[in-house]
ChimeraX commands (.cxc) that place a marker at each C-alpha (Angstrom):
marker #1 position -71.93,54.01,159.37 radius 0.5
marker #1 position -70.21,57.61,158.20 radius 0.5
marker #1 position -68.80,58.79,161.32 radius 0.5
marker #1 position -66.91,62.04,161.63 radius 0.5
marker #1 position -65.21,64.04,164.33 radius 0.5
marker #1 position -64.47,67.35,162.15 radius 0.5
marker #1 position -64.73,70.07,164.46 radius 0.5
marker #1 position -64.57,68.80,167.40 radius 0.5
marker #1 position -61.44,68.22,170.38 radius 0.5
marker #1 position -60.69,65.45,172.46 radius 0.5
marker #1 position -58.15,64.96,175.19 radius 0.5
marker #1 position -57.46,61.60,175.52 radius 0.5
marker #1 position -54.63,60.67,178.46 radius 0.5
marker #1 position -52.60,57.12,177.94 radius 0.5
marker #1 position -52.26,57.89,174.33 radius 0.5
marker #1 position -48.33,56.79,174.24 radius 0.5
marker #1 position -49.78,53.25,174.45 radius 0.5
marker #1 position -52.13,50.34,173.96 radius 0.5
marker #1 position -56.08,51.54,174.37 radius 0.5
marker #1 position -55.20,55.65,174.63 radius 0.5
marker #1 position -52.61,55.17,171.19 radius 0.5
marker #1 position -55.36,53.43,169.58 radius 0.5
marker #1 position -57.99,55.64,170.04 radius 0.5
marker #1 position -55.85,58.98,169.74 radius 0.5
marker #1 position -55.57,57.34,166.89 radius 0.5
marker #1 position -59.05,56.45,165.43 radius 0.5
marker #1 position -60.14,59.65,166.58 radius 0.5
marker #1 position -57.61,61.79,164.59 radius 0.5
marker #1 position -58.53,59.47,161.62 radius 0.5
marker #1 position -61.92,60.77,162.10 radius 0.5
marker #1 position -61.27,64.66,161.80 radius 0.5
marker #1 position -60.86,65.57,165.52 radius 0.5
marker #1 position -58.48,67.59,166.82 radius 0.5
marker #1 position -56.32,65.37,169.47 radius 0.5
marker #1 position -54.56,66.16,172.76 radius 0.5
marker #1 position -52.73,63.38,173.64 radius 0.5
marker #1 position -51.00,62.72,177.38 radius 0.5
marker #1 position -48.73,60.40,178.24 radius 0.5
marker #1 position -45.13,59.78,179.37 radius 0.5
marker #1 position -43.08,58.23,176.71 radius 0.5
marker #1 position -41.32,61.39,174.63 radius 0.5
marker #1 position -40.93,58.67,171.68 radius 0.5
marker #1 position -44.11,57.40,171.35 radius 0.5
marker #1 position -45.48,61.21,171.81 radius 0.5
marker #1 position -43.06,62.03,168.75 radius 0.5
marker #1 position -44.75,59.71,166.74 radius 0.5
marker #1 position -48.14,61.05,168.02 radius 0.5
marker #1 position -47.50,64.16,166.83 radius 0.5
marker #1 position -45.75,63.10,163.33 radius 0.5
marker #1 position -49.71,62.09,162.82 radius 0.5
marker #1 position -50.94,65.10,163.73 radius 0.5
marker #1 position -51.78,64.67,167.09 radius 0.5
marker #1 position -51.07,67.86,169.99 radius 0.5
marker #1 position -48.38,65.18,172.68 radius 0.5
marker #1 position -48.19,66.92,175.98 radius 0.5
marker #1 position -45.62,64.32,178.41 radius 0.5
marker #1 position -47.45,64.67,182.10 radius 0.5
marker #1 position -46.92,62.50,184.90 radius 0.5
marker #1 position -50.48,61.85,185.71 radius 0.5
marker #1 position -49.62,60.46,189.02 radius 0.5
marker #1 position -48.15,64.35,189.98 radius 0.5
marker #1 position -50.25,66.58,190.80 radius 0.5
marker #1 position -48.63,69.41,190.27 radius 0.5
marker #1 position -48.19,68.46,186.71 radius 0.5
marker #1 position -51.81,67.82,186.29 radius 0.5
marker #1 position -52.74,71.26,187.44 radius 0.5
marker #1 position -49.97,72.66,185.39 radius 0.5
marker #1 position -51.42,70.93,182.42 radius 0.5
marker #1 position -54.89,71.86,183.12 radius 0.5
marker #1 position -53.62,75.62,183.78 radius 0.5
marker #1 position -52.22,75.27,179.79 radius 0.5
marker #1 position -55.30,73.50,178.31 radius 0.5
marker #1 position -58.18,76.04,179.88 radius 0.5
marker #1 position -55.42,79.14,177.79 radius 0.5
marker #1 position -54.22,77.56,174.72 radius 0.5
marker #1 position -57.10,75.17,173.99 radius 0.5
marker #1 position -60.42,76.45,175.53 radius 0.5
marker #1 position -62.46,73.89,174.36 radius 0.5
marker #1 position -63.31,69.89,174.98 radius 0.5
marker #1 position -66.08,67.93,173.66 radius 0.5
marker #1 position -64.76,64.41,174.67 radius 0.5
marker #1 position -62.58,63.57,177.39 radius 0.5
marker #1 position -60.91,59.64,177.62 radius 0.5
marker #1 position -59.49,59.68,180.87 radius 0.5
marker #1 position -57.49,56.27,180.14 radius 0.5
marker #1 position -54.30,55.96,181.52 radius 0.5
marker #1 position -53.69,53.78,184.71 radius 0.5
marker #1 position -51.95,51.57,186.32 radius 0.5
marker #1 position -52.13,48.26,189.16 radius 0.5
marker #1 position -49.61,48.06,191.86 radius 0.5
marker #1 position -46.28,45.73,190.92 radius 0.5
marker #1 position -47.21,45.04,194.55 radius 0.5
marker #1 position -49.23,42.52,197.26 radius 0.5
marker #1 position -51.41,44.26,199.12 radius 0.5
marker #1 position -48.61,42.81,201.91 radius 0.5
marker #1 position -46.02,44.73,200.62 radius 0.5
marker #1 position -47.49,47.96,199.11 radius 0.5
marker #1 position -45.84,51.08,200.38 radius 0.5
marker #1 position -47.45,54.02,201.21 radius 0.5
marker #1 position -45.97,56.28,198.23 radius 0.5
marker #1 position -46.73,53.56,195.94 radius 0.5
marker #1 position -50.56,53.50,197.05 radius 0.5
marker #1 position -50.40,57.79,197.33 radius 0.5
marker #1 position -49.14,57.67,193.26 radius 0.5
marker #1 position -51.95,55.03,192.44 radius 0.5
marker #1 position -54.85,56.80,193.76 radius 0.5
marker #1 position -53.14,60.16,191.92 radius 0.5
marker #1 position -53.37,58.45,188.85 radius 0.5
marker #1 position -56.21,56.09,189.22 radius 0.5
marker #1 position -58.34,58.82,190.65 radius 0.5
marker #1 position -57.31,62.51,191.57 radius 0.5
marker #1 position -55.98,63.01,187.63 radius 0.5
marker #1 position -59.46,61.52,186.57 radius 0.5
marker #1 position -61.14,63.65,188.60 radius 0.5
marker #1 position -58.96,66.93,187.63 radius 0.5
marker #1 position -59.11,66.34,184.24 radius 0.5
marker #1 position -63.32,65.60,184.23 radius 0.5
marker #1 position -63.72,68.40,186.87 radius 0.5
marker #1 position -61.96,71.11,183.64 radius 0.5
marker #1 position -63.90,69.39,181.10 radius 0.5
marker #1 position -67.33,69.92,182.63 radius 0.5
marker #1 position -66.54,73.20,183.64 radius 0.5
marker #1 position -65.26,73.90,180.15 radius 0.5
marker #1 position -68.55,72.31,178.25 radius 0.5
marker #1 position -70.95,74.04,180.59 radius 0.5
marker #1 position -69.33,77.58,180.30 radius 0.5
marker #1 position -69.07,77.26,176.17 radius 0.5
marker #1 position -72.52,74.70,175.95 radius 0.5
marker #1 position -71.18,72.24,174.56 radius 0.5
marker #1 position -73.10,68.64,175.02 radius 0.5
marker #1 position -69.89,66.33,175.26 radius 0.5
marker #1 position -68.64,63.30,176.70 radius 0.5
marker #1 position -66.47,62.35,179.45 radius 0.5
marker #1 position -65.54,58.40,179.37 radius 0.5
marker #1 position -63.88,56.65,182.22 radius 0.5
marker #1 position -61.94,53.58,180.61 radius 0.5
marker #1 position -61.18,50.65,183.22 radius 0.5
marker #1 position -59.29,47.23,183.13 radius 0.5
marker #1 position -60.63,43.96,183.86 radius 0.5
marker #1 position -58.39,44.46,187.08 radius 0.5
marker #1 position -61.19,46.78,188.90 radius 0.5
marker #1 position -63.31,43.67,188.65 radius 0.5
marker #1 position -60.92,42.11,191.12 radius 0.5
marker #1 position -59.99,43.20,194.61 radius 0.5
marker link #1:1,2 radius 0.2
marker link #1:2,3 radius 0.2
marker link #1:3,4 radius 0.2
marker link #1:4,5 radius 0.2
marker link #1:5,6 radius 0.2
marker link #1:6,7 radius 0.2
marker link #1:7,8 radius 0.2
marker link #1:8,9 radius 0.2
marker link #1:9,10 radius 0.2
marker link #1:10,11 radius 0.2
marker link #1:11,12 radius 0.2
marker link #1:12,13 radius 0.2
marker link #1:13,14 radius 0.2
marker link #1:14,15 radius 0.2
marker link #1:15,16 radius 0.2
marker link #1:16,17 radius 0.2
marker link #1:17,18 radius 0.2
marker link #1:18,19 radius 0.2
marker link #1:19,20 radius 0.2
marker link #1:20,21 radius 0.2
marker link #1:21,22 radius 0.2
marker link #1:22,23 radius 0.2
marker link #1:23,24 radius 0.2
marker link #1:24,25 radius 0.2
marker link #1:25,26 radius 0.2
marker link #1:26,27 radius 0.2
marker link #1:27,28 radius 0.2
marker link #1:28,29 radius 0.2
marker link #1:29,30 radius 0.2
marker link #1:30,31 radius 0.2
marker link #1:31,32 radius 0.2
marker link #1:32,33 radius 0.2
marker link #1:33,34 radius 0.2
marker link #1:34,35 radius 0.2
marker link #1:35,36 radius 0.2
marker link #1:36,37 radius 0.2
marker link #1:37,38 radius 0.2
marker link #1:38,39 radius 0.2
marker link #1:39,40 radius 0.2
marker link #1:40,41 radius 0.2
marker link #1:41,42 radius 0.2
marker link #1:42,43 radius 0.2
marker link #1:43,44 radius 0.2
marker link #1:44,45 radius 0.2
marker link #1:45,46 radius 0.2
marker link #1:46,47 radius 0.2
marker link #1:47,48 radius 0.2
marker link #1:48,49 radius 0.2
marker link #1:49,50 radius 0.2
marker link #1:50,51 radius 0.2
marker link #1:51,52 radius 0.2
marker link #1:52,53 radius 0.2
marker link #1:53,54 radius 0.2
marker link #1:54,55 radius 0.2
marker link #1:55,56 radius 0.2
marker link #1:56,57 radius 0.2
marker link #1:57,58 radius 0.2
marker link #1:58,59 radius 0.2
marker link #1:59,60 radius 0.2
marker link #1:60,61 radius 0.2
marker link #1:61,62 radius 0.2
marker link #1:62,63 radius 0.2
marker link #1:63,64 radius 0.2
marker link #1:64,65 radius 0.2
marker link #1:65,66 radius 0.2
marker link #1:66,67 radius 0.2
marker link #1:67,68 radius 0.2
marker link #1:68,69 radius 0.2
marker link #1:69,70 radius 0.2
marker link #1:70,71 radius 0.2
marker link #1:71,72 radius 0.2
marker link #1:72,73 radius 0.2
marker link #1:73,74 radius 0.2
marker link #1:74,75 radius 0.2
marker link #1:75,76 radius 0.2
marker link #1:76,77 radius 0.2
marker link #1:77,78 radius 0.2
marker link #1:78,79 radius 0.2
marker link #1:79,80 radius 0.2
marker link #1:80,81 radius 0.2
marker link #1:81,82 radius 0.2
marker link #1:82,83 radius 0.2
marker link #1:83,84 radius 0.2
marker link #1:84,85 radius 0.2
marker link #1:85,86 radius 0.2
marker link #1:86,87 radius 0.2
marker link #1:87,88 radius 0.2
marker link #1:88,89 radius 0.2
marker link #1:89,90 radius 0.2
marker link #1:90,91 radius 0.2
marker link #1:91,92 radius 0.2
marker link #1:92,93 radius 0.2
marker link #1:93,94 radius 0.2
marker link #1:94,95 radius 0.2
marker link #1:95,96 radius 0.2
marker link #1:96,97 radius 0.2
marker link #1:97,98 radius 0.2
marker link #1:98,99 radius 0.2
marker link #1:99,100 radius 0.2
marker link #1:100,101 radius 0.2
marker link #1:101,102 radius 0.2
marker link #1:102,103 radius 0.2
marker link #1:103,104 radius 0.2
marker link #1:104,105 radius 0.2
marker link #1:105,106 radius 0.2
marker link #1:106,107 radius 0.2
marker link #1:107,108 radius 0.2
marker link #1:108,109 radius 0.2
marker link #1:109,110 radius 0.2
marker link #1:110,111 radius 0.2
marker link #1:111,112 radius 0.2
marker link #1:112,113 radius 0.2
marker link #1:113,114 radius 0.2
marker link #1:114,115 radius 0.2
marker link #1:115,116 radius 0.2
marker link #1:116,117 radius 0.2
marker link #1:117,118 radius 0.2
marker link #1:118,119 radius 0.2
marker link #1:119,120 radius 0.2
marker link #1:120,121 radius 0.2
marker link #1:121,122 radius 0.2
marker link #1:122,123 radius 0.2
marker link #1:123,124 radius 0.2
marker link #1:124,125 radius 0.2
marker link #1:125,126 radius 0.2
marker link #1:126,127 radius 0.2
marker link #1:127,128 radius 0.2
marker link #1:128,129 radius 0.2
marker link #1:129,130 radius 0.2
marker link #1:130,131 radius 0.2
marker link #1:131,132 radius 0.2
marker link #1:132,133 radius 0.2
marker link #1:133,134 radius 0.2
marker link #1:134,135 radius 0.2
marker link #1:135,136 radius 0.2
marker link #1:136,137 radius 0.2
marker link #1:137,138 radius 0.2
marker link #1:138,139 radius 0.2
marker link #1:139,140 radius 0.2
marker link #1:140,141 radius 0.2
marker link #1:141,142 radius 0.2
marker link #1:142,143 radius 0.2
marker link #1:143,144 radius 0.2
view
């Protein structure tokens, strides 16, 4: 199977590692143009040695995911896939889990999914573009 992404853009967040880096990846390979987010400034480097657009945001801030949203809607304008793959499990019981732990999961695990997908339909509907928005999960939500 020939398939090509020529033409099209794709934020993908997690891209500095594992899953997100290996699909930034693939997808580059295939002709897209590729936003990657993620924290580590030397992985991101190497992102963008490949050719890939590294923005550092700390998914689990808000404020930096509306900042970064604020800079994708003016410099990029367009999305026809979103990966919204970066997450994380507590280093915690649920026992011993503090509140500002659990308030920086659910930013990460959810609100920043739900920013993120919230631009990207808004950005597909306005400009008609039939794209995708894919929520990646580890085996972890299986398990309470």
């Amino acid at each position: 199977m020939n398939i090509r992404l020529d033409g099209k853009t794709a934020l993908i967040t997690g891209a500095t590692r594992g899953i997100g880096r290996a699909t930034a990846l693939l997808f580059k390979e295939l002709g897209a143009r590729v936003i990657g987010v993620g924290l580590g400034q030397e992985a991101g480097r190497e992102l963008e040695a490949r050719g890939i657009i590294f923005k550092r945001v700390d998914l689990s801030k808000r404020e930096e995911v509306l900042s970064f949203i604020k800079w994708f809607e003016e410099e990029v304008g367009e999305i026809h896939v979103l990966i919204n793959n970066a997450s994380r499990n507590s280093r915690f019981s649920v026992l011993e889990t503090t509140l500002s732990e659990w308030d920086s999961m659910i930013e990460l695990n959810l609100t920043a999914p739900f920013l993120l997908s919230q631009m990207a339909a808004r950005i597909m509907i306005r400009r008609g573009i039939r794209g995708k928005i894919i929520n990646v999960a580890a085996i972890q939500a299986h398990y309470p």
